[in-house]
N, C-alpha and C positions, 0 to 999 in steps of 0.2 A: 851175699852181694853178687855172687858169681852167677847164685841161680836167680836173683833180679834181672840181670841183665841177662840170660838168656830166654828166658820168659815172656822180657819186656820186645824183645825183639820178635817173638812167636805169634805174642800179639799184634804187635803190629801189622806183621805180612798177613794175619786173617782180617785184619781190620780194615788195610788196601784194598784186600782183595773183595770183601762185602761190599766194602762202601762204594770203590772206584770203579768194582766192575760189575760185579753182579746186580748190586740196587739200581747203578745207573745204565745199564742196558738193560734192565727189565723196564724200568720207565722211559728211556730213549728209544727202545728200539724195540721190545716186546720181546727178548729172548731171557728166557727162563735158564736157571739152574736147576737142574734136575738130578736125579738118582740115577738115572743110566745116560749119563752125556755122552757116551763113546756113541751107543748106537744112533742117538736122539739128534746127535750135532748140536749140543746145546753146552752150558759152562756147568761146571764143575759144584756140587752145595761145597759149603763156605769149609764144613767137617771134611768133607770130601778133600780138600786141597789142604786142609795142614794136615789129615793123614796120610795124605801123598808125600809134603814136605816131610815129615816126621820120618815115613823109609827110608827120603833118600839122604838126609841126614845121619838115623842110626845103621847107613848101609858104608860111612865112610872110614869106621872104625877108628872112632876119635874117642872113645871112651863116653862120653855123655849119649844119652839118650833123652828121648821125650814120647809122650803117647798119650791119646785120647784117652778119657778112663770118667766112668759114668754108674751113679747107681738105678738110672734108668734108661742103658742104650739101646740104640734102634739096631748096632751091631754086638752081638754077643762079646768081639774079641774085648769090646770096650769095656768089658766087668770088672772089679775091681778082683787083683791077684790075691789080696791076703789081707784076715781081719783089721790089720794095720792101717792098709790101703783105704779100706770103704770106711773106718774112720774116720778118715783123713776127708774123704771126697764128703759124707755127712758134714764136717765140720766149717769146711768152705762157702756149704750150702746156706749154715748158720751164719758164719761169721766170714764174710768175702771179703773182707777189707785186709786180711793177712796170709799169707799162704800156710797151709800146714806141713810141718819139716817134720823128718825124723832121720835116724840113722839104723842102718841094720847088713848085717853079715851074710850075705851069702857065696856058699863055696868055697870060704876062704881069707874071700874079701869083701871089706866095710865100702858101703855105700852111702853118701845123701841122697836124700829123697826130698822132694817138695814139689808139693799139690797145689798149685792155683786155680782159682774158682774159672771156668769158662761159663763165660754167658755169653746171651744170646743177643749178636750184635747187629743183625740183622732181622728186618720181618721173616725174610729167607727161611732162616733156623727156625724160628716159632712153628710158622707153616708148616714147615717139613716135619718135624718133631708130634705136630698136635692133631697133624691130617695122615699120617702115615699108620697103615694097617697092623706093624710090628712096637709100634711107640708104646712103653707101659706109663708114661704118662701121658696128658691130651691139653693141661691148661696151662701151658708156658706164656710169658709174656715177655714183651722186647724189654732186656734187659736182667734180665732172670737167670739165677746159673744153673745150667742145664746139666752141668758135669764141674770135670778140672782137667786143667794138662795135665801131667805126671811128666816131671823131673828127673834123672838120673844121674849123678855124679861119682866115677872111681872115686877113693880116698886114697887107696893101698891094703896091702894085707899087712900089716906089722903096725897098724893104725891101733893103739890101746884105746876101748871106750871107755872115759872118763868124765865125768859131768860137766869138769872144770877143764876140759882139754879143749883147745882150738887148732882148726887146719883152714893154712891157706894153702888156696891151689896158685901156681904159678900163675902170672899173668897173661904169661904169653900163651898160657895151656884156654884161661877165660876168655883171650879173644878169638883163638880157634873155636872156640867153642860157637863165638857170638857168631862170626865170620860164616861158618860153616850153615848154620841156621837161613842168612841172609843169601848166603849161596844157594841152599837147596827151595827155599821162595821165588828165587829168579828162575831158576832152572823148570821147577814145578808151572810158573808161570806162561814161560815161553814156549815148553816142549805139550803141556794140556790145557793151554789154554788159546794163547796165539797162532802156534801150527797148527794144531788140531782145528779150531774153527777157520785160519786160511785156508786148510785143506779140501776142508769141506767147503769151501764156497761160502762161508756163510758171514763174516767179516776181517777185516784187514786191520793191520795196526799202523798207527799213522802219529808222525811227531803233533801235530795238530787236532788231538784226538778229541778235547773236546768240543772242539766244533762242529767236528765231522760226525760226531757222535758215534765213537768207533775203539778199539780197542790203540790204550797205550802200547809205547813201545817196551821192551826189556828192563831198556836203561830208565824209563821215566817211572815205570813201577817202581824198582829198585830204588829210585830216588822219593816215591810214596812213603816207601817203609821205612825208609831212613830218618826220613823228615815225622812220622810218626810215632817213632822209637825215643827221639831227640824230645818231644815234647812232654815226656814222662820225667825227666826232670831228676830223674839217676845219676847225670853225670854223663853218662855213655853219649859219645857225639861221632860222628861221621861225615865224611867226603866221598864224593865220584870227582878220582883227578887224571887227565890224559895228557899224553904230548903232543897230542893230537884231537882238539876237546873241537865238537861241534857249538855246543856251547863257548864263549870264553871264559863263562867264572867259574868252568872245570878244569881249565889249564894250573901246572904246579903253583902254589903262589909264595914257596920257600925253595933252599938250596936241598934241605932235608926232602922235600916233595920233588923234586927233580934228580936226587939220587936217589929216591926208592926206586919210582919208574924207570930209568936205567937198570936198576938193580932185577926189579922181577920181571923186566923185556929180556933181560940175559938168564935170569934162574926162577922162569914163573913154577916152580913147586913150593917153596918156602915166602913168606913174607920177610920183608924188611922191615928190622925193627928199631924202635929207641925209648932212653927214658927222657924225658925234659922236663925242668922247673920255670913256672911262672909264678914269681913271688918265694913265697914258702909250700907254695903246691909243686909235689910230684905228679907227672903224668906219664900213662906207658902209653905208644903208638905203636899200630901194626900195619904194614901196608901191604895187603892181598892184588896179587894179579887179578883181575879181571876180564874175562875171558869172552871172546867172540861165540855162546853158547845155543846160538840160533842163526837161521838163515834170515832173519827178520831185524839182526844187529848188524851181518855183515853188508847187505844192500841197503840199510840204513846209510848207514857211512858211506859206502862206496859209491851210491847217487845221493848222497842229498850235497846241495850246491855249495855250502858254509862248510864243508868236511875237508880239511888239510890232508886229509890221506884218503885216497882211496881205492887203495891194492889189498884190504882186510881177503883174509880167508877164514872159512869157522875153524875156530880153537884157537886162532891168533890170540896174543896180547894186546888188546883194546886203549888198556889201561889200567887204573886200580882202586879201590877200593879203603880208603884210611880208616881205621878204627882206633878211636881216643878214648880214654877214660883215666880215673884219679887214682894215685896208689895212696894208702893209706896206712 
């Protein structure tokens, strides 16, 4: 479950990011994603931006990891590590409707593992994969898995493998997990895709973005993948809540959403957490700081005319981030 829902979230932020930005300014506006967008001034391919997300996720040293892993990549590092692995990513290929799991040892310590099938969610990927001089394949079609994420989850070292053993990992340990995922999507977001093309003159990001036909803002991506992640049907559910919301149906809409925000405007390193039951369901929540992570949130706020505050500096507390889900 724990690696559904991080998964289910990995997809989504590529599926925002295909769908919301890349397909539609290549038909809005005629700007391509390309292979060298630094030099090009152009967006990011769709692999390009969850390999991005993926570093700065495994750079936070939260124990999970994730990574692109393919038995025909265009990038070497993407080969599968071990006969286990390119089993696993074969077997996806056959059978995508389940991810392939395993468990294995190294160093010391017992790992889960689990390979979901990536496919190709965009024409973007096809093209790029089928026209590219290094591709050892050439006839991918929209839809087709082209590879798998790879998964990574600690167990512990003193983990006995057993056939008939189960491990759960904390909750609070799964929603850092999810959290962190959704954090390094925004971040990836605003720092290579929105600075980088405002820098270069080549477009802005605007609360009104589709009409202007122009790049979302931070906060409205982040509410893409939310809203993407939600429709998979997990369980896993989410909020963007402020005490200060541009929107109003971001404002807290409990006593519990109004003491979190309090809580991490005073100690934005940790979330505020809780268990709660509705009915005979348990639920755990985690509420994450949300952080002023671009120049493009804080002049958001700070000029637009509906904003209740507007003294934001970058790395402020904005507001936060609620992550729900069922204990079982």
């Amino acid at each position: 479950m724990a690696a559904d829902y991080v998964h289910a979230v990995i997809e989504a932020g590529r599926t925002a990011y295909s769908h919301y930005i890349v397909d539609r300014l290549d038909r809005d506006r005629s700007l391509k994603a390309t292979e060298n967008w630094q030099e090009e001034n152009t967006l990011l391919l769709p692999a390009q931006f969850l390999k991005l997300s993926s570093s700065v996720t495994n750079s936070k040293g939260i124990g999970m990891r994730y990574r692109l892993g393919s038995v025909w990549p265009l990038n070497p590092d993407n080969l599968p590590k071990s006969e286990t692995e390119k089993s696993g990513l074969l077997e996806v290929i056959r059978n995508p409707q389940k991810p392939f799991t395993w468990i294995v040892q190294r160093e010391g310590m017992w790992y889960y593992q689990a390979i979901y099938p990536d496919k190709a969610v965009s024409q973007t990927c096809v093209e790029c994969h089928n026209h590219h001089p290094d591709s050892p394949k050439t006839d991918f079609k929209l839809g087709d898995v082209m590879g798998g994420i790879v998964i990574d989850m600690p167990l512990g070292s003193r983990f006995q493998k057993k056939p008939d053993e189960s491990i759960l990992i904390p909750p609070e340990v799964v929603s850092d997990y999810v959290h962190a995922v959704l954090e390094s999507d925004r971040t990836v977001y605003s720092r290579f895709v929105v600075q980088h093309l405002e820098n270069g003159a080549v477009l802005t990001s605007r609360s009104d973005w589709q009409a202007a036909r122009t790049l979302m803002l931070p906060a409205q991506f982040l509410l893409k993948v939310l809203e993407i992640t939600t429709r998979q049907n997990l369980g896993l559910d989410f909020s963007l809540i402020s005490l200060w919301p541009i929107n109003p149906r971001n404002g807290p809409t409990s006593e519990f959403e109004r003491k979190a925000l309090e809580w991490v405007g005073i100690h934005p390193i940790r979330p505020y957490i809780s268990w709660t039951q509705v009915g005979k369901n348990f639920y755990f929540r985690s509420v994450y700081p949300d952080h002023a992570i671009s120049s493009a949130c804080v002049e958001c706020h700070n000029q637009h005319p509906d904003s209740p505050r507007r003294d934001f500096k970058l790395n402020d507390v904005m507001g936060a981030v609620v992550v729900t889900f069922p204990l079982h």
